[in-house]
C-alpha positions in Angstrom: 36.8 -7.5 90.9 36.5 -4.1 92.6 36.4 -2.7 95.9 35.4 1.1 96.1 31.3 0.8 96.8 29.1 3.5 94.7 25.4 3.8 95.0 23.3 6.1 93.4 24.6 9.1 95.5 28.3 8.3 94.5 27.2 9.9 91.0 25.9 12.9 92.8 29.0 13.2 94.2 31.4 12.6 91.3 29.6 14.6 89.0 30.0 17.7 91.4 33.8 16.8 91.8 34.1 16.4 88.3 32.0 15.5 85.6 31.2 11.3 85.2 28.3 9.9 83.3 24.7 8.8 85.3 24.9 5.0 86.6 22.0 3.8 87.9 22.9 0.5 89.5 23.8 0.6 93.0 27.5 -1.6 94.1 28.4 -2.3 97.6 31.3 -3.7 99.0 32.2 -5.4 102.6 29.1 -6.2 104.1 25.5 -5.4 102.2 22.8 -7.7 102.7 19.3 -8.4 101.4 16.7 -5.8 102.7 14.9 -7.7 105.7 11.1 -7.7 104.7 8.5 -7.1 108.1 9.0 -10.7 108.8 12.3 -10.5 108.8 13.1 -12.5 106.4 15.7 -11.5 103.8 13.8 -10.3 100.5 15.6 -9.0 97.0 17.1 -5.5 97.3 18.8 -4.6 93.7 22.3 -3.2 94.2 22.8 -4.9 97.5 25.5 -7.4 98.2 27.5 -9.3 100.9 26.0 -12.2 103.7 23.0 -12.8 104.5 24.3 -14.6 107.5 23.9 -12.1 110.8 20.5 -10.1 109.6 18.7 -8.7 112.9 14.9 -9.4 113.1 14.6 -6.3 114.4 15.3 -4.5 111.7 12.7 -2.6 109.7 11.0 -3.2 106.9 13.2 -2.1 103.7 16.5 -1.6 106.1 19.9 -2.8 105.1 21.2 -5.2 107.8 25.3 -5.0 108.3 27.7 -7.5 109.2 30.8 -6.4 110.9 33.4 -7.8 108.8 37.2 -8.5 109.7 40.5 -7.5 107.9 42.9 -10.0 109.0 41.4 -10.5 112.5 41.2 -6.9 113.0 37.8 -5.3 112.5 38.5 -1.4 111.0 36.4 2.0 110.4 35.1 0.1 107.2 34.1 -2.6 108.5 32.6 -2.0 112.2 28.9 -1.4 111.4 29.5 2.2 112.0 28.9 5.3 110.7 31.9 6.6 111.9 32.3 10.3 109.7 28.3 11.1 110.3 27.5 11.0 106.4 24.7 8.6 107.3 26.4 6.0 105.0 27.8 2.7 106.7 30.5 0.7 105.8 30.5 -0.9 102.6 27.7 2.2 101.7 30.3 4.8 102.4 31.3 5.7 98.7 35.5 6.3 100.6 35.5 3.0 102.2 37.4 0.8 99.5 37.5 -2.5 101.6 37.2 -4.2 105.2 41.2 -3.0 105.4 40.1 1.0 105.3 40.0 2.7 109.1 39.0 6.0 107.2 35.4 6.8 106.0 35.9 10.1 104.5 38.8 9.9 102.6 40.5 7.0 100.5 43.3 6.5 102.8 43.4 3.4 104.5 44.4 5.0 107.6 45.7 2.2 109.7 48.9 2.8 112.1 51.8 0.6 110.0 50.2 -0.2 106.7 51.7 1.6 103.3 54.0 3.9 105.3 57.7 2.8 104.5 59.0 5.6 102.5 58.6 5.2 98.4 58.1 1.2 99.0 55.0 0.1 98.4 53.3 -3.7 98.6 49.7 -4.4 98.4 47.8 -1.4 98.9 44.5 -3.4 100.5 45.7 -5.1 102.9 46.2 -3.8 106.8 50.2 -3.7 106.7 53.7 -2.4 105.1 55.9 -5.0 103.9 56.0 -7.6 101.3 56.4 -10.2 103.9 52.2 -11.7 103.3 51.8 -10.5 100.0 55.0 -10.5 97.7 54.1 -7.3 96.1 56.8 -5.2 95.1 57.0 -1.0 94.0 59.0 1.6 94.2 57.1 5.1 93.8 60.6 6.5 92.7 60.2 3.9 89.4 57.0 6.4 88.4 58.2 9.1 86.1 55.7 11.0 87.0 57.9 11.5 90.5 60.0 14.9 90.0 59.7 18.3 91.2 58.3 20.6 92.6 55.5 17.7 94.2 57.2 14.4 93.3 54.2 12.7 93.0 52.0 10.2 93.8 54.3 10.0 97.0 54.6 13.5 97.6 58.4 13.1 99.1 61.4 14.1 97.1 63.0 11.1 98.8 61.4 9.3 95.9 62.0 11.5 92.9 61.7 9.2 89.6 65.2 7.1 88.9 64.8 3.9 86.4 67.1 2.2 88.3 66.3 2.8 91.5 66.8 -0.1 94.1 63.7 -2.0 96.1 64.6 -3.5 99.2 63.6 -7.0 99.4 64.0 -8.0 95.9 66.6 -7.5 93.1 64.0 -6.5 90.6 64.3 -3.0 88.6 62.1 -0.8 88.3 61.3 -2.5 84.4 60.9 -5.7 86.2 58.4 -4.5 89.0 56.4 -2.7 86.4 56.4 -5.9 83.8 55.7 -9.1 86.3 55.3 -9.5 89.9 54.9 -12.7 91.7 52.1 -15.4 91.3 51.7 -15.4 95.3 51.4 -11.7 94.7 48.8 -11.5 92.1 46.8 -14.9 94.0 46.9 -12.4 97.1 46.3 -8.5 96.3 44.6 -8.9 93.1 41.3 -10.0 94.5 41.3 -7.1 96.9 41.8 -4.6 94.2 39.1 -2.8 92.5 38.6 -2.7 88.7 40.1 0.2 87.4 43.3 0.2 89.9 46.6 -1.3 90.4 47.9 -3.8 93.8 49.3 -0.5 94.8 46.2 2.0 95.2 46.6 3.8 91.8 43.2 3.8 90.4 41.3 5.0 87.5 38.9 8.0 89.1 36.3 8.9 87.7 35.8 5.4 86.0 36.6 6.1 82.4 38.6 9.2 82.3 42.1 8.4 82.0 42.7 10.0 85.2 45.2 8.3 87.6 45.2 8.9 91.2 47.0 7.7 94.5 44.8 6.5 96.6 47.2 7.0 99.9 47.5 10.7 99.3 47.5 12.0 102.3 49.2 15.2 104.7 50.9 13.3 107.4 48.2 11.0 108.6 45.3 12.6 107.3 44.2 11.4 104.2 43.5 13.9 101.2 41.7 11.9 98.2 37.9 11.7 98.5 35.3 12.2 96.1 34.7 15.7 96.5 39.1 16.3 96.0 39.4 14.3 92.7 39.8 17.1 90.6 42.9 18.5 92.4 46.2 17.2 92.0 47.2 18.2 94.9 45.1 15.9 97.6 44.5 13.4 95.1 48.4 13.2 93.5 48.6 11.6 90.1 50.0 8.1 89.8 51.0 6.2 87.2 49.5 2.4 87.0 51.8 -0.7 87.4 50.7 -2.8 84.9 52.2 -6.1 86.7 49.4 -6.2 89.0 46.4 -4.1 87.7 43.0 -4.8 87.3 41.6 -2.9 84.7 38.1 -1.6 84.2 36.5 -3.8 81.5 33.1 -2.6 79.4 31.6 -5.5 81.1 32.7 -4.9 84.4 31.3 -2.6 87.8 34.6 -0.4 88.5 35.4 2.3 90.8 32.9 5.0 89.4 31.1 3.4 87.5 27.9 1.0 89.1 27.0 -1.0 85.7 28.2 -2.6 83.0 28.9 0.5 80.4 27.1 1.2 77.1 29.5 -0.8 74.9 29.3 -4.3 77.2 29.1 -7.1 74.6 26.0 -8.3 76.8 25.3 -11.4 78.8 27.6 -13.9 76.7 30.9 -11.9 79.1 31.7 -13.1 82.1 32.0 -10.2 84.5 33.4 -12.3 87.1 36.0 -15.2 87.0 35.5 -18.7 86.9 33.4 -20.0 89.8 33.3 -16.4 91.4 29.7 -15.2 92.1 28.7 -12.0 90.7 26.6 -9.6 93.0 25.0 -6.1 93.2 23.2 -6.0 90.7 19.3 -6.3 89.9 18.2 -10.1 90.4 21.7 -11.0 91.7 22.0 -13.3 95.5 24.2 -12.1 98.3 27.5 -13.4 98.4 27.7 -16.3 100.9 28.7 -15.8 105.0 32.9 -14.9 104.9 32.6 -12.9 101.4 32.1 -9.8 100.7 31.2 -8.1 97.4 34.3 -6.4 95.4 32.6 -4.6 93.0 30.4 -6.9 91.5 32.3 -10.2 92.5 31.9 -12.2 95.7 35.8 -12.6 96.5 36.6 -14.2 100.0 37.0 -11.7 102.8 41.1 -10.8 104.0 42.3 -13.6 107.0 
């Protein structure tokens, strides 16, 4: 299950922001769509993924069709069938846009007025709000030791500096708690929103593969400072430290953040990539997901209501 979309041009990209190996499979998340032949009807378009519900006749041959798709009854930057920083890349093909719950296309940040802005606290990361109230996700960016001075990351404020037994409104968890099980309505919830190679709470594995941990939220006041061309300083993309609670972790079978393909050392077609009755998409050969799904990385996973 992943969110962040990659296409061939996302390895152009990471590899000048720091150095990730060649994919050649192409992932897209939120909307994507079979190429509409000169008919206009829907024809196989490897790496593409999403409903094939909402495809305009008038479309061109070898065009990608988008659906605008909702977050919660809201339709966001990410999701409006717009190419709304002028990169030429739309939606679910801007390699920035991690979800239908993103109103920023050049930058990671979700960027929408209310979600993942109470100090240090911090519930599911892919959704459009703050508060545990929908999800039951509970963290405390003051539990991560990587929190101390001078930068206290990945929150940046010094309100949160790292103490193990710091106290999370909303539930009497400690910090060891939060970071050893969260809640089954949380995990049913945030989980399928979250890419492989992240956490519930926007830490994510970038590139794919190095080890490297960044917050996804990084941002200077509401401008967000993480994109693929900032990975490589700690400073717009601050280091985080995984909660492994509510992780989803990059697998060798799996398409993660960074990474478009199943890597090297994939035990082959005998692994799942996807859960049980979950479609897998985006790759070669590989059908749309059906009309109110969207493709998370490589898994058809039901769109946020």
């Amino acid at each position: 299950m992943t969110l962040a979309r990659v296409t061939r041009a996302a390895i152009v990209a990471f590899v000048a922001a720091a150095s990730v190996l060649s994919c050649t499979e192409s992932v897209r998340i939120g909307e994507d769509l079979p190429a509409l032949g000169a008919g206009g009807s829907a024809t196989a378009n490897a790496g593409s993924s999403g409903n094939v519900a909402g495809a305009s006749a008038g479309s061109g041959a070898g065009s990608v069709a988008c659906v605008v798709t909702a977050c919660q009854g809201k339709v966001y930057a990410c999701g409006d069938c717009v190419d709304n920083d002028g990169d030429g890349l739309i939606d679910s093909a801007d390699l920035e846009c991690t979800g239908a719950c993103d109103n920023t296309e050049d930058s990671f940040f979700g960027g929408i007025p209310g979600a993942n802005n109470a100090p240090c606290h911090e519930d599911c990361y892919f959704d459009q709000n703050s508060g545990s109230g929908d999800d039951d996700c509970y963290w405390n960016q003051a539990c991560d030791a990587l929190s101390v001075a001078p930068s206290y990351p990945p929150s940046g404020d010094a309100h949160c500096a790292y103490d193990a037994n710091a106290n999370t409104p909303g539930t009497a968890a400690s910090c060891a708690d939060l970071e050893s099980t969260q809640s089954s309505a949380c995990l049913d919830f945030c989980l399928p929103l979250t890419p492989n190679g992240c956490d519930c709470f926007g830490c994510c594995e970038l590139p794919a593969d190095s080890g490297n941990y960044v917050w996804l939220g990084s941002a200077n006041g509401n401008t967000g400072t993480c994109n693929l061309n900032t990975l490589g300083d700690p400073g717009a993309c601050h280091p985080c430290t995984p909660v492994p609670s509510c992780r989803n972790g990059c697998d060798p079978c799996e398409v993660c953040v960074g990474r478009t393909a199943p890597s090297s050392s994939c035990a082959g077609s005998d692994t799942a990539r996807c859960p049980p009755n979950v479609a897998a998409c985006g790759q070669p050969g590989e059908p749309a997901c059906e009309d109110g799904a969207y493709c998370v990385t490589g898994c058809c996973e039901p769109a946020p209501k």
